[in-house]
N, C-alpha and C positions, 0 to 999 in steps of 0.2 A: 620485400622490406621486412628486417624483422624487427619487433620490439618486444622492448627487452618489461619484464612485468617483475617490479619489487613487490615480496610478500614478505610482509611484517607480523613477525607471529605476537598473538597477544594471548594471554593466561585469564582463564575467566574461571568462578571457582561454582559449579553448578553442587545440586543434591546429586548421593549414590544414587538416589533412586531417575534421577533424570541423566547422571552418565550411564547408566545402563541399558536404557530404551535408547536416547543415540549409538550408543555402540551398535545396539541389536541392528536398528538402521543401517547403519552405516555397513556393518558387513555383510548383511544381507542382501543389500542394494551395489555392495561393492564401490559404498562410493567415500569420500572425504571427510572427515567432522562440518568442516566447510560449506559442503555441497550439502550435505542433510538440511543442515541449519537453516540457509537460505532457503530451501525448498520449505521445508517447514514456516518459514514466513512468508515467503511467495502466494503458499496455501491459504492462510489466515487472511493477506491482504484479500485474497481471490473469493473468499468467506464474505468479504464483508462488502465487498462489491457485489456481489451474487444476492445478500441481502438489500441492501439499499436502491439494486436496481428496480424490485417493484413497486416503488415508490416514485419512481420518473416519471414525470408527466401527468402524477394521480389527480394536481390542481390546474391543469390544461382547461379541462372545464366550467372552472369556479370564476367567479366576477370577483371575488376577493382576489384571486389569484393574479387577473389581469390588472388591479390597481395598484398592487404589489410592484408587478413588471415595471409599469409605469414611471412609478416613483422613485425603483432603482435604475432605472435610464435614463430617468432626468439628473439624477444625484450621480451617476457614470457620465454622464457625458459633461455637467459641470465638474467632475474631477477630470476629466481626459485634457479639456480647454484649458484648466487651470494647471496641469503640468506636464502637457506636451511639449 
């Protein structure tokens, strides 16, 4: 099967100084303005999950934490009843 992929180019008006580090990229890596881009926020997203995951679970142990749970399961499950 093939499909067919429309690309719609759009004009974005960056600093010299930041077309010049993507280009660097871009030809160095041999790859697309496109493909720099996204990677480059691929990265940051991947930044910021990297940080926030030491944080998971850090209130697993706290009694505040478990009355918290609580009351958002009560107040979820009265929204679930109320517009399933």
């Amino acid at each position: 099967m093939y499909i067919h992929m429309y690309i719609m180019a759009k004009t974005i008006m960056v600093s010299d100084n930041v077309y010049e580090k993507l280009k660097s990229i871009k030809e160095k890596e041999n790859k697309s303005y496109s493909d720099v881009i996204i990677e480059l926020v691929n990265i940051k997203k991947m930044k910021k999950l990297k940080y926030l995951e030491k944080f998971f679970g850090i209130l697993k142990e706290d009694k505040e934490y478990d009355r918290i749970m609580k009351e958002i399961n009560k107040s979820w499950d009265r929204w679930t009843k109320r517009y399933a």
